[in-house]
C-alpha positions as CSV (number, residue, x, y, z in Angstrom):
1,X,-50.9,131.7,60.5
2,X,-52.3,132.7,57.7
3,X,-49.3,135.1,56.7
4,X,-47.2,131.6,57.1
5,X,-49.0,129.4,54.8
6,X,-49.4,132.5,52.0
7,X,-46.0,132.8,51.6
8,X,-45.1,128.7,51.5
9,X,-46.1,128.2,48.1
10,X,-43.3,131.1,47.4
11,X,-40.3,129.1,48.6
12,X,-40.2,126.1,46.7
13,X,-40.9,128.7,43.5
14,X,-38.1,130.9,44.8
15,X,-35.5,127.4,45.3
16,X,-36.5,126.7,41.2
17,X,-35.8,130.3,40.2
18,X,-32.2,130.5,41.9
19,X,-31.6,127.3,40.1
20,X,-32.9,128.2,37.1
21,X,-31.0,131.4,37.0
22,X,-27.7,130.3,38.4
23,X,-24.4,130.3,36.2
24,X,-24.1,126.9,36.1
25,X,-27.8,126.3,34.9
26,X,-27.5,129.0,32.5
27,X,-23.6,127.1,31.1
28,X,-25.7,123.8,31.0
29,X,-28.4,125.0,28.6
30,X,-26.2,127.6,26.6
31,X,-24.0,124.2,25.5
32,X,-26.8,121.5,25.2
33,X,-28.5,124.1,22.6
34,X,-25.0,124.6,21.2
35,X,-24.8,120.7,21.5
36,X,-27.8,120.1,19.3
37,X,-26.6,122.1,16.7
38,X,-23.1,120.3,16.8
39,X,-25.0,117.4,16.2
40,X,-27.3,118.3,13.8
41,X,-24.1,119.7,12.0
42,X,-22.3,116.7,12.6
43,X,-24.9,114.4,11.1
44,X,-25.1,116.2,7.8
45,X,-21.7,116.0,7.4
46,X,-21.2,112.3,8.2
47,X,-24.0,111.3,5.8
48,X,-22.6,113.4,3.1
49,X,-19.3,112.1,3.6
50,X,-19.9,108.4,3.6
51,X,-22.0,109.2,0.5
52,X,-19.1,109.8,-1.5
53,X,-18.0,106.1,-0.7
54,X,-17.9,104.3,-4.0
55,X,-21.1,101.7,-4.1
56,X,-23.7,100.8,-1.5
57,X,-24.7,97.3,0.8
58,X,-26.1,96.3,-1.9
59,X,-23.2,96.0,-4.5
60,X,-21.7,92.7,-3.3
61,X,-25.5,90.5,-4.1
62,X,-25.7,92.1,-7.2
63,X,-22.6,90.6,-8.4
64,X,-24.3,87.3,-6.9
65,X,-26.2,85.3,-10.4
66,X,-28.3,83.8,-7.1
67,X,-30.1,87.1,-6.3
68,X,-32.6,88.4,-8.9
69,X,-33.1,91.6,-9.7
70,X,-36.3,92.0,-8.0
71,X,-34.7,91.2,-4.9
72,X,-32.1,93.3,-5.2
73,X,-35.3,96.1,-6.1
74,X,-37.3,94.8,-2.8
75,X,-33.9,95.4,-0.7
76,X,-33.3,98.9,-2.4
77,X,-36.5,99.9,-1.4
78,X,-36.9,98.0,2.5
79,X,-33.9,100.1,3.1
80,X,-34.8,103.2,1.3
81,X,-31.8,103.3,-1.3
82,X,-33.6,103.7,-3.9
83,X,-34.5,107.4,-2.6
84,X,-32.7,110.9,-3.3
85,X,-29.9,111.2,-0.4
86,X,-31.2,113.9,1.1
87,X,-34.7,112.3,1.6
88,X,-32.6,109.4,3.2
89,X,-31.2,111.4,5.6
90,X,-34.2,113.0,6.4
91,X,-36.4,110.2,6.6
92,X,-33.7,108.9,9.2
93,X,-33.8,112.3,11.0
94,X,-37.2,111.9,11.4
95,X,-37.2,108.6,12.8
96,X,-34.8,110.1,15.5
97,X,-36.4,112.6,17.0
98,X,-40.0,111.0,16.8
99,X,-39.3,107.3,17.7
100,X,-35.7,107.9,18.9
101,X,-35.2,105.1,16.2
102,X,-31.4,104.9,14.4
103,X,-32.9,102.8,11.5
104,X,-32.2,99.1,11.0
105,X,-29.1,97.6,10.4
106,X,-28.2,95.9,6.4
107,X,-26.2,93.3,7.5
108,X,-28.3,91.9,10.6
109,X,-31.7,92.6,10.0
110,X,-31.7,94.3,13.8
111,X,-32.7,98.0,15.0
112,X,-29.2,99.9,15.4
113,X,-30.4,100.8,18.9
114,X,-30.9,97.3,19.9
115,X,-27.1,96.5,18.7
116,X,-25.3,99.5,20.0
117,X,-27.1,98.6,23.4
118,X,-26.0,95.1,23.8
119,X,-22.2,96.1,22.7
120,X,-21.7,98.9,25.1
121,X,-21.6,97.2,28.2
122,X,-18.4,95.1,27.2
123,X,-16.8,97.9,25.8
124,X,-17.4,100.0,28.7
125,X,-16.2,97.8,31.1
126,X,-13.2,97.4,28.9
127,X,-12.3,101.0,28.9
128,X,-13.4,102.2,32.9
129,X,-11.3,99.3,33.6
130,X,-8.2,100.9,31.1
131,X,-8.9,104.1,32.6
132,X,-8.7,103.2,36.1
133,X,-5.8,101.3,36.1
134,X,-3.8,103.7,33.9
135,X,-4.4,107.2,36.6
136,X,-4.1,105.2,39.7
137,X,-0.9,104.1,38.3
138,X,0.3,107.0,36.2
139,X,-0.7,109.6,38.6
140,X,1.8,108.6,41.6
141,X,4.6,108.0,39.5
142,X,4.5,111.0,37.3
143,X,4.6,113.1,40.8
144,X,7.2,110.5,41.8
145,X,9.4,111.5,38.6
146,X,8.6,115.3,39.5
147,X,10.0,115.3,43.2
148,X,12.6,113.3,42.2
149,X,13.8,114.9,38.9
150,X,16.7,114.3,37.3
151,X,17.7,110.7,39.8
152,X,18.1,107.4,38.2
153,X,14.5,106.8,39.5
154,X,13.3,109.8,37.2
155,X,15.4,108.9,34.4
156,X,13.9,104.9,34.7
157,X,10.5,106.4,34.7
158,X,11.1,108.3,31.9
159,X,12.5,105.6,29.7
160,X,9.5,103.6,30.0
161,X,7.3,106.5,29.0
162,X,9.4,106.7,26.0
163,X,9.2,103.0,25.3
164,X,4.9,103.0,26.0
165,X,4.6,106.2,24.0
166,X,6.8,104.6,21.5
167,X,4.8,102.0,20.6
168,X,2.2,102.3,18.9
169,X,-1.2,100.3,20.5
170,X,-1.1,97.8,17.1
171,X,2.4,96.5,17.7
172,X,1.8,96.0,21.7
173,X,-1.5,94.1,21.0
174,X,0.8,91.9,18.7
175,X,3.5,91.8,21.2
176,X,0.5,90.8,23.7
177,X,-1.0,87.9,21.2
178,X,3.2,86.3,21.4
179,X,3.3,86.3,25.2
180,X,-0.3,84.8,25.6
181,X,0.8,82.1,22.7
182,X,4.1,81.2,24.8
183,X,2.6,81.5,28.2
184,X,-0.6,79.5,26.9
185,X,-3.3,78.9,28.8
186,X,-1.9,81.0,31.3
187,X,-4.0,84.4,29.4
188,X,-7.3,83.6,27.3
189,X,-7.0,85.9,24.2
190,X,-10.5,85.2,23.0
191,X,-13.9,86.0,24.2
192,X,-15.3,87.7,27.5
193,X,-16.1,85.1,29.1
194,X,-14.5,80.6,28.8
195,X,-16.8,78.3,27.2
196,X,-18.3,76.9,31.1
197,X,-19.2,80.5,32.2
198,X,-22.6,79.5,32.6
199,X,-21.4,76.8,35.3
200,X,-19.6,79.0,37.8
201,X,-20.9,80.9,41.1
202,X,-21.3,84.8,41.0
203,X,-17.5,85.4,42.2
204,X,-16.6,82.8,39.9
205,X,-18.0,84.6,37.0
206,X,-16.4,88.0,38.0
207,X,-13.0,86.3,38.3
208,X,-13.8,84.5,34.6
209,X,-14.5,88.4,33.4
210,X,-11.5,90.0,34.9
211,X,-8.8,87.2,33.5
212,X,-10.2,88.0,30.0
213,X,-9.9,91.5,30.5
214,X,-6.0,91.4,31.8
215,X,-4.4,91.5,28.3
216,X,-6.8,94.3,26.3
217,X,-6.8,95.9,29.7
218,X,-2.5,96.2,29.3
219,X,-3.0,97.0,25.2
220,X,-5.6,99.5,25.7
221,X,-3.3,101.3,28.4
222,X,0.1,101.4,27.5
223,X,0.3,104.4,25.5
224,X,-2.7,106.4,27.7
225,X,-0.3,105.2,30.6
226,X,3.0,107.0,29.2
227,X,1.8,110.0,28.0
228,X,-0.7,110.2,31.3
229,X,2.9,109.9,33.2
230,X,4.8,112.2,31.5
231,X,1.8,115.0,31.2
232,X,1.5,115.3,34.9
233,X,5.6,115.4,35.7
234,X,5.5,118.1,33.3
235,X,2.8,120.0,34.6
236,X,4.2,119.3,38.6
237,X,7.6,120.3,37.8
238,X,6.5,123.6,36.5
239,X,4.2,124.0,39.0
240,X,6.9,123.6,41.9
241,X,9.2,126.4,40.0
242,X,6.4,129.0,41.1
243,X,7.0,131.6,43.5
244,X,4.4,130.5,46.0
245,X,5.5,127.1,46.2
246,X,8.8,128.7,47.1
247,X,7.4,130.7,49.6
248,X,5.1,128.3,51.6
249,X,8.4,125.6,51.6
250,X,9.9,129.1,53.3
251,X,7.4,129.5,55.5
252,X,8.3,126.0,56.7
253,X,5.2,124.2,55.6
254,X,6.0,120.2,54.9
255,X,6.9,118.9,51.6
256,X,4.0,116.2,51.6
257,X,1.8,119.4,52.0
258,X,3.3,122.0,49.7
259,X,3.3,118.8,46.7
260,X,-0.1,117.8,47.4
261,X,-2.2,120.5,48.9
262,X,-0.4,123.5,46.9
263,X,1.6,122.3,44.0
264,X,-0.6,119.0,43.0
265,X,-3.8,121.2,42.9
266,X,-2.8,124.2,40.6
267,X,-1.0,121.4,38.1
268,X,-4.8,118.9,37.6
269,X,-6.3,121.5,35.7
270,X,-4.7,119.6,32.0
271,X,-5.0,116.5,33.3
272,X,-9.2,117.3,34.4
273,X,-9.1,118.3,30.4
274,X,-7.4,115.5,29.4
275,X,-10.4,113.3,31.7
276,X,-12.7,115.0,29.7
277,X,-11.4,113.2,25.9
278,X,-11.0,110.5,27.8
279,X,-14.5,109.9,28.0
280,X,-15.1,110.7,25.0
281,X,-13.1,107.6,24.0
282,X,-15.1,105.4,26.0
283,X,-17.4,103.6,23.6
284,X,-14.8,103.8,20.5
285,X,-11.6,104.2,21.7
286,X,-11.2,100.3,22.4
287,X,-10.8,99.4,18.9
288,X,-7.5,97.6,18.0
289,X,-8.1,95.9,21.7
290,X,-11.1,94.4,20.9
291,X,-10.4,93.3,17.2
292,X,-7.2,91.5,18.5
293,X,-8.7,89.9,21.6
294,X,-11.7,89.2,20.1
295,X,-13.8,91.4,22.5
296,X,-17.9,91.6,21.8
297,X,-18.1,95.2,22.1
298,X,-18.5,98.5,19.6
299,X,-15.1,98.4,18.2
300,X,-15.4,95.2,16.5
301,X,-19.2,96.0,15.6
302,X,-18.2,99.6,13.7
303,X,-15.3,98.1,11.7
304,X,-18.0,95.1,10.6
305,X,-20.3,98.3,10.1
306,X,-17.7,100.2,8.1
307,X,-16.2,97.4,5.8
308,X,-20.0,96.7,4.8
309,X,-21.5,100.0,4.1
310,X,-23.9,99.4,6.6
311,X,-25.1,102.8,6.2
312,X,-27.5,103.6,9.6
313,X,-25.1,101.7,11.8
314,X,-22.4,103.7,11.4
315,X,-24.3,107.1,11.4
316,X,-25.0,106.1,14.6
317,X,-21.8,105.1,16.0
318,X,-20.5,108.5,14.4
319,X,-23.0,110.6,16.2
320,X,-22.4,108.5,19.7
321,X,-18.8,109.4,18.9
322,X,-19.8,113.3,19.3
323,X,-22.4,113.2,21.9
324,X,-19.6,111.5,24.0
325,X,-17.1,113.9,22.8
326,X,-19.6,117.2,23.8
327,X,-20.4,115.6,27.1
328,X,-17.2,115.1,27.8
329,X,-15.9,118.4,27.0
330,X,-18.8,119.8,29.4
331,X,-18.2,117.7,32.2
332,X,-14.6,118.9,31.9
333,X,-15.5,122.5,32.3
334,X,-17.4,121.8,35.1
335,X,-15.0,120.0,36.7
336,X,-12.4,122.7,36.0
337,X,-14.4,125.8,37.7
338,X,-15.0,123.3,40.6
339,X,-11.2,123.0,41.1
340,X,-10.1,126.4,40.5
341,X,-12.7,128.9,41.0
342,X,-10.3,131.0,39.2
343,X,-12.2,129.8,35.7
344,X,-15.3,131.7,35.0
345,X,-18.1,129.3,33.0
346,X,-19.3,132.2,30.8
347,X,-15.1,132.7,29.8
């Protein structure tokens, strides 16, 4: 008895050691160090970069005769620009990692936190729903184009991954704006939500959401969708030229199995790296969508940013842009040893 309970307190120390120590564990900690580096990196360079921008916030109310020059002196020093550059960035490093505070935003008077919070929602739901739509739809055909190389349904399929590829996501939003205009009010091009949102039941409101999202949904996907296609024919058709595939169709296995048991499996590994930019994108990659269809979210809010020098909102936009990017590179590693345990995380 006594042996028994001596020896529980061992196991659950045991359990946190193996998982401590595991190769996984050990990838995850290696790259979030190397991650906090990147980003430390990363901000230096940002902020030095848009230093070299001609001018400041503060450059369009000096031209004003309404604002005085001790307010222009009381908003130099609220927002610390009348400090060295490197005492700027420092002073906003601080406030990082001791109040997890991005600053306040010039133009609206609002933490940058605050902002970036109540944007990504909409521009989330903007690009999961893009994404979505564009692999449950690019996926099949691409394998469709593969099995069937070289017939008129390859060719078709091919065409139209020329055309989407083709054009760029600018002129489709355009081309987008003209059908909306000539099939009005068929699509809303404005807005999230209609003007009686408030009004309507639960499923009412969902239903709202999703006819807004219907014509950024089709701008934001178009390209992803063609090259999406085209990547993963590629990618199958070389797959199916292997020796192995040859030999399990010999050893009279069925095509549905060899494609999508064999084949299918050894030709995701790109497209699993591909995943991995993709959500990268996720909070900026929306841009041109939301500008043209007038969608709340971060796109619209970092131009604004951008075009006014608003100096701590887009520091922090650019460093979401590369947390996203290093998470998303991770969880496509990941992803990659658990599909073919061929890959080796400390490779």
């Amino acid at each position: 008895m006594s042996e028994t309970v001596s020896k529980s307190p061992i196991k659950p120390l045991m359990r946190a050691r193996s998982v401590l120590t595991n190769n996984t564990a050990l990838y995850i900690y290696k790259r979030s160090f190397q991650a906090l580096l990147t980003l430390f990196l990363a901000s230096i360079l940002s902020f030095t970069i848009i230093q070299f921008a001609p001018g400041d916030y503060l450059d369009t109310l000096r031209q004003s005769p309404q604002i005085s020059p001790e307010t222009i002196a009381d908003l130099e020093q609220r927002f610390g620009l009348d400090q060295p550059v490197f005492l700027q960035y420092w002073y906003w490093l601080g406030g990082i990692i001791t109040r997890f505070d991005f600053g306040t935003s010039f133009v609206y008077s609002r933490p940058v936190a605050d902002l970036i919070l109540e944007r990504i929602p909409a521009t989330l739901l903007l690009t999961i729903t893009s994404i979505f739509f564009t692999w449950i739809i690019a996926i099949p055909l691409g394998i469709v184009g593969a099995i069937k190389q070289n017939q008129r349904l390859d060719r078709g399929l091919r065409v139209i991954s020329y055309l989407g590829q083709g054009f760029p996501s600018l002129i489709t939003a355009l081309f987008l704006l003209f059908i909306a205009q000539a099939t009005s009010p068929l699509f809303p091009v404005g807005g999230m939500t209609s003007i009686n949102y408030n009004n309507f039941s639960l499923l009412g409101k969902i239903l709202d959401i999703g006819w807004h999202l219907i014509l950024p949904t089709i701008a934001l996907s178009i390209t992803g969708f063609a090259g999406l296609q085209r990547i993963t024919r590629g990618e199958l058709l070389d797959v199916l030229r292997q020796d192995y595939i040859q030999t399990a169709r010999a050893k009279g296995l069925p095509e549905n199995r060899v494609i999508y048991v064999h084949a299918l499996r050894n030709a995701i590994n790109p497209l699993i790296t591909l995943l991995g930019f993709e959500f990268a994108n996720l909070l900026s990659g929306a841009f041109i969508a939301e500008f043209f269809f007038n969608w709340p979210g971060l796109g619209r809010l970092i131009l604004q940013a951008v075009l006014a020098q608003d100096l701590y909102l887009v520091m922090a936009s650019l460093m979401m842009g590369a947390l996203m990017l290093i998470i998303g590179n991770l969880l496509a590693d990941l992803l990659l040893q658990q599909v073919d345990p061929r890959i080796k995380l400390g490779d």
